[in-house]
Steps between C-alpha positions, in 0.01 A plus 500: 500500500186550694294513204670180323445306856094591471479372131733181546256419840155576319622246234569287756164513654302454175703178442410400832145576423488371145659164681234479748213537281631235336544269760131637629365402152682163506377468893090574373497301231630176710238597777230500204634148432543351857252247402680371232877476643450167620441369191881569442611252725497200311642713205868607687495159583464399193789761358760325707393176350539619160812656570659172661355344183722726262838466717427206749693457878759644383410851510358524846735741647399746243135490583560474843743816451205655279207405816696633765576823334107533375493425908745771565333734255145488670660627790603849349061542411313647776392295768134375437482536150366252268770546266723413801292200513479384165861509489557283786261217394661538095812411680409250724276311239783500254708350729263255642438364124824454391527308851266308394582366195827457610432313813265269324746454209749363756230277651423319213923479369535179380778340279460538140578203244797622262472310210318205309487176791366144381527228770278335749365602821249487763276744624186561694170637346448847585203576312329346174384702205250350253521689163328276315442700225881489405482126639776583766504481808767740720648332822650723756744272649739579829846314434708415784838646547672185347385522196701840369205661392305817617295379794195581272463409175177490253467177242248504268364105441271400226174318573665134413764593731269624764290275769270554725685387761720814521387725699616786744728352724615190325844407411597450124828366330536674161725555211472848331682825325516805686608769416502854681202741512450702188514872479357649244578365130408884377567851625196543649392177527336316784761390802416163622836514704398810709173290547701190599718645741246611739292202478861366589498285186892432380431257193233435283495175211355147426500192616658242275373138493258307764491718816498272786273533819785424815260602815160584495366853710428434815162683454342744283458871600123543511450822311743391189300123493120696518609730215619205280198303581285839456635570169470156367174469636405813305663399171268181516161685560492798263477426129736506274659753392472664810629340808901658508318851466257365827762361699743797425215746688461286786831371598751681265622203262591633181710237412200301309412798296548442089756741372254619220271609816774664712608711158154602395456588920802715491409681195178620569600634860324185709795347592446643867230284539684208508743592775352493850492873610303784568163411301480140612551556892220761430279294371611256787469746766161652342340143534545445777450833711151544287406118533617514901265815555237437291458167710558648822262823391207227531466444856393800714622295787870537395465827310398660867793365670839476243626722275445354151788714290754355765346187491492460146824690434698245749351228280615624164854561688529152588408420141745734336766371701379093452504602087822645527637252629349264335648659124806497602557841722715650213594874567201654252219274690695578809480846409087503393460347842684715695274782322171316561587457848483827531249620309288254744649690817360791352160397402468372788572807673301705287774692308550545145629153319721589263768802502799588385670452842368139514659459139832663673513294763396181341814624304766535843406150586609350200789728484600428840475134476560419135718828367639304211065486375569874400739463204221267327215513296247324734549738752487826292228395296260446806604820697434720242199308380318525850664854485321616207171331599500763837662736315298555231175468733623806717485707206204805603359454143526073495335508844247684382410273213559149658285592838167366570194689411094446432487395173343251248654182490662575128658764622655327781637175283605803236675669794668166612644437147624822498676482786658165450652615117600860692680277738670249300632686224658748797643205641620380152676854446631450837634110435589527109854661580589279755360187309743615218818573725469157639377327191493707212189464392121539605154446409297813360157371577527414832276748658224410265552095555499553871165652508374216405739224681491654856124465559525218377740346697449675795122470521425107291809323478632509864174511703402191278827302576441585898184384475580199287795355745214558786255317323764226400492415896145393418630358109239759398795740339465373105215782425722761630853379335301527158366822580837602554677370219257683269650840694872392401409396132387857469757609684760301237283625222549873584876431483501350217291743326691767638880371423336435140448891417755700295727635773417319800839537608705779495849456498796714549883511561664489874450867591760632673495484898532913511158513338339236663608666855358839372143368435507289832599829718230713297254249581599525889519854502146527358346114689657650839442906475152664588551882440578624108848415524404104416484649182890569471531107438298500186777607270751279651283240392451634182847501469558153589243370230616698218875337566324166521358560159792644375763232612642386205516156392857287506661429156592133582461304808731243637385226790782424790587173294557658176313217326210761440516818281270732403483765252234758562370770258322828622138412343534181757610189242725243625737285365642188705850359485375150529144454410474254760474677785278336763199693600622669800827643357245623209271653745811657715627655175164647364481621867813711474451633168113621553386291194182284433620361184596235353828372492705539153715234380874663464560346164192779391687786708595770259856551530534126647770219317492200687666127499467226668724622783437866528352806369607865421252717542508896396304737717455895425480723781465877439831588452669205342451090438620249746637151359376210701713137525302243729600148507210250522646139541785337696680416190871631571634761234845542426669730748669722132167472292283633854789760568441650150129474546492689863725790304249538268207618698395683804344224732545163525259305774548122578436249709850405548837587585671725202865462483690871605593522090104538465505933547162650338542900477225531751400179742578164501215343701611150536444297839773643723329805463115429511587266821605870673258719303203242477223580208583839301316754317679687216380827437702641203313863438707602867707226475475345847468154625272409765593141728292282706719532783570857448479649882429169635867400639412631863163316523567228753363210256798586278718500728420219669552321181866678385594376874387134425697503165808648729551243741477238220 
């Protein structure tokens, strides 16, 4: 007995041992990374975000259960331990997100629209966007509680209906159709009602008829009259050709950019340029705090007795916050300001400008103040683009290449093109997966065409508009508009040349969201980690992009109204039910399917017999061949001849209501069911069906609208 007691204790002990090394092991390697922890902050906060995201208010006794027993849990590790620590804060930043997004989602609650509204109504300006190149403009217009609409609605007006007499503030009477905020027409597609609902927009439509002017504003708010004066005043100096692109980098206007421009933009990677954000404030910010202390450097008088970096960085605070406010204060400039502002405080006192903590906190603000930001593209795109920038600059063997040495002045210029391609195609590896989870496609030679269009930009076009609206106060500024024009017709010819070239654009399938997790994790593990275990997150990204470029393409494709269908073959073609489709549903569908081609008519679809009033269409998966009915007019088909034609094949899709006799052996996707399921995506090699509103129902934009429908 004696001896078993020994043997059973000394296992005992080396279990206890083995334990503690462990935990010792664990405890050094968080001490070798003390540096970094804080950069976890906005991350946990960020989890409970994307975990209210994927099961909404709902579920927030389960991850206040889950904090409270990570809470519980720390207390069981040894006192003082970081492990203890990082514990705690996982926990409490979990919770705090989910908070967050929750609280603000109930802030903003507004009611939803249920269905299609046309009548008349009054309602107050809000705001007033020109998109002239669509020639629309959108009204945001507050409705009073008589009217029986949401108390904000947005009316797009066309330029005959439009006059310059409406304005913020003003009072309009108004026929239109309204209808409720869409969701996304496509699994996968973009959700202007999650959009909507927190910019507490219940109804969007058009205005029918003459739209009357019934009060004029009171006044004009100062900042929103200068920036429509500014950007007109803009559009009339620069030549032509170039003044939307001019006006969009001084006071954020887009809306008078060609759509040929904004495409060939977007496909060469330089659409960032025209959204106010981190390289514009920059350029802002750099302006100034050189010009202020380069002005103030000349007298010895004041060089003796102020301190010129405070000086000069107060200045180009003021000016960051005067040109944020100026474009608009949306959340990315908000967010490049924010991260200027600090950058100043630290130039100013003499510590390093840019770090990864800045990025991280630049990141809690937004988080904090705007946590529905997270979930899109603007907001991961420029995080992990500043990221990489600091990231990929703290690398031992990058540092020593990009730092300044003695050397001839070829070798310096060769150095600073090196560095510039190093850095933007490791921000275009960084950006590519996102830019296809969120869009499903990106550019391939954007790291090249940047290069070339940052400089330029940064360095000719802005200084020259500065210094042109200076020298207009003097009507000396034509010299310097031309000069800058001549930047932005390069800058339009790079685009163009660029979107011209044999794959320009890559294009791929929605990815599932599995994948696109893994590779954002990897990337945090190895943006956020200093010792060797950043290295851990490579394969999880490696992971995530092979299942990007392996998701498979859908078979067929069916929008929310069931007027579109598309049939999609694995090399890419497509083949449109109606060959009519408007541009957008065209672009939505190519979208979906990862394709860049062109569109096939169905009557050339092998397998295809069409009429008039439908189409059967055969598709082979794998394992067997799928027969296709589709209806394609409103023309009303005998309820015995239809019967017999649903028993016939495996799917039927329609716009319309299908009587019950209607029974396909696999799906009948007529409008009672699309109006629950929204868009679908067949994929037969599984089978499995994909909706639109698949894991939706507890977002509170659906629900607001299933409650509207309810009480009517």
């Amino acid at each position: 007995m004696a001896t078993k007691y020994f043997k059973l204790n000394t296992l005992a002990s080396v279990d206890s041992n083995e334990n503690l090394t462990l935990f010792q092991a664990v405890e050094n390697w968080l001490d070798r990374e003390r540096d970094q922890l804080p950069l976890w902050l906005p991350v946990g906060i960020g989890f409970g975000i994307a975990i209210w995201q994927s099961g909404g208010t709902s579920i927030w006794i389960g991850v206040l259960v889950t904090s409270i027993a990570l809470g519980a849990y720390s207390l069981l590790i040894p006192l003082g331990s970081r492990f203890r620590q990082l514990v705690q804060i996982f926990s409490l930043t979990l919770l705090i997100g989910f908070s967050l997004i929750a609280l603000r989602s109930e802030v903003v609650d507004q009611p939803v629209l249920s269905k299609i509204w046309v009548g008349e109504f009054y309602g107050r300006v809000d705001s007033i966007e020109n998109i002239s190149a669509r020639d629309v403009f959108r009204l945001r217009l507050a409705t009073g509680p008589e009217s029986g609409l949401p108390p904000f609605v947005r009316v797009n007006v066309t330029p005959e209906q439009f006059q310059e007499s409406f304005q913020p503030g003003s009072i309009l009477r108004l026929r239109a159709r309204l209808m409720p905020p869409a969701g996304p027409a496509l699994p996968g597609g973009y959700d202007f009602a999650r959009r909507a609902w927190f910019q507490q927009i219940g109804a969007t439509g058009s205005a029918l008829g003459e739209v009357q002017l019934y009060q004029s504003a009171s006044g004009r708010p100062l900042l929103a009259s200068q920036r429509e004066a500014l950007t007109r005043h803009i559009l009339g100096s620069m030549p032509e050709g170039t003044g939307a692109i001019g006006a969009a980098l001084v006071t954020g206007d887009q809306g008078h950019i060609s759509e040929a421009d904004a495409q060939a933009m977007r496909n060469s990677g330089l659409a960032h340029l025209l959204s106010i954000s981190g390289l514009h404030v920059t350029a802002v910010v750099g302006f100034i705090f050189i010009t202020v202390g380069r002005l103030l450097a000349l007298s010895s008088w004041l060089a003796l007795r102020i301190s010129i970096p405070v000086v000069a960085a107060t200045a180009a605070a003021l000016g960051a916050l005067a040109y944020t406010l100026l474009t608009g204060a949306e959340v990315p400039t908000v967010r490049s300001c924010i991260a200027a502002l600090l950058i100043l405080v630290a130039l100013a006192m003499g510590r390093d400008a840019l770090t990864l903590r800045l990025v991280a906190l630049g990141a809690l603000f937004v988080l904090i103040f705007w946590p529905e930001a997270m979930a899109g593209p603007s907001f991961q795109l420029s995080f992990a683009a500043v990221a990489t920038i600091v990231i990929i600059h703290e690398i031992p063997i990058v540092m020593r290449f990009t730092q300044i040495r003695e050397e001839q002045v070829f070798f310096k210029i060769a150095r600073a093109i090196g560095s510039l391609v190093l850095t933007g195609i490791a921000i275009e590896a960084a950006l590519a997966p996102i830019a296809l989870f969120h869009f499903h496609k990106t550019g391939l030679y954007g790291a090249f065409a940047n290069v070339v269009a940052i400089p330029i930009t940064t360095f000719w076009i802005m200084p020259l508009e500065a210094c042109a609206l200076l020298l207009d106060l003097f009507g000396l500024g034509a010299p310097a508009w031309w000069l800058a024009g001549q930047g932005i017709y390069m800058i339009l010819a790079l685009a163009h040349a660029v979107n011209a070239q044999p794959g320009a654009v890559a294009m791929m399938p929605a990815m599932p969201l599995w994948a696109f997790a893994a590779f954002i994790g990897g990337g945090l593990v190895f943006g956020l980690l200093a010792t060797r275990a950043r290295y851990l997150g490579i394969p999880f990204c490696i992971i995530g992009v092979i299942a990007m470029v392996a998701a498979p393409r859908p078979d067929i494709l069916v929008t929310g109204d069931g007027k579109h269908v598309a049939f999609v073959r694995s090399d890419g073609q497509v083949a449109l039910l109606r060959g009519k489709a408007g541009d957008f549903v065209r672009s939505m569908i190519f979208e979906k399917a990862g394709s860049a081609e062109t569109a096939t008519p169905i009557e050339q679809w092998p397998g295809a017999v069409c009429t008039l009033d439908n189409c059967v269409v055969t598709v082979a998966s794998e394992k067997r061949s799928w027969t296709v009915l589709a209806t394609r007019t409103a023309n009303r088909v005998p309820a015995m001849e239809m019967a017999a034609a649903c028993k016939r094949v495996d799917i039927v899709v329609s716009d319309r209501w299908l009587p019950q006799s209607c029974r396909p052996r696999w799906i009948k996707a007529d409008r009672r069911l699309l109006e629950q399921s929204g868009g679908l995506a067949f994929y037969l090699n599984e089978p499995r069906i994909i909706g639109a509103n698949h894991g939706t129902h507890h977002m509170p934009w659906v629900q607001a609208r299933v409650n509207a429908a309810a009480v009517q």
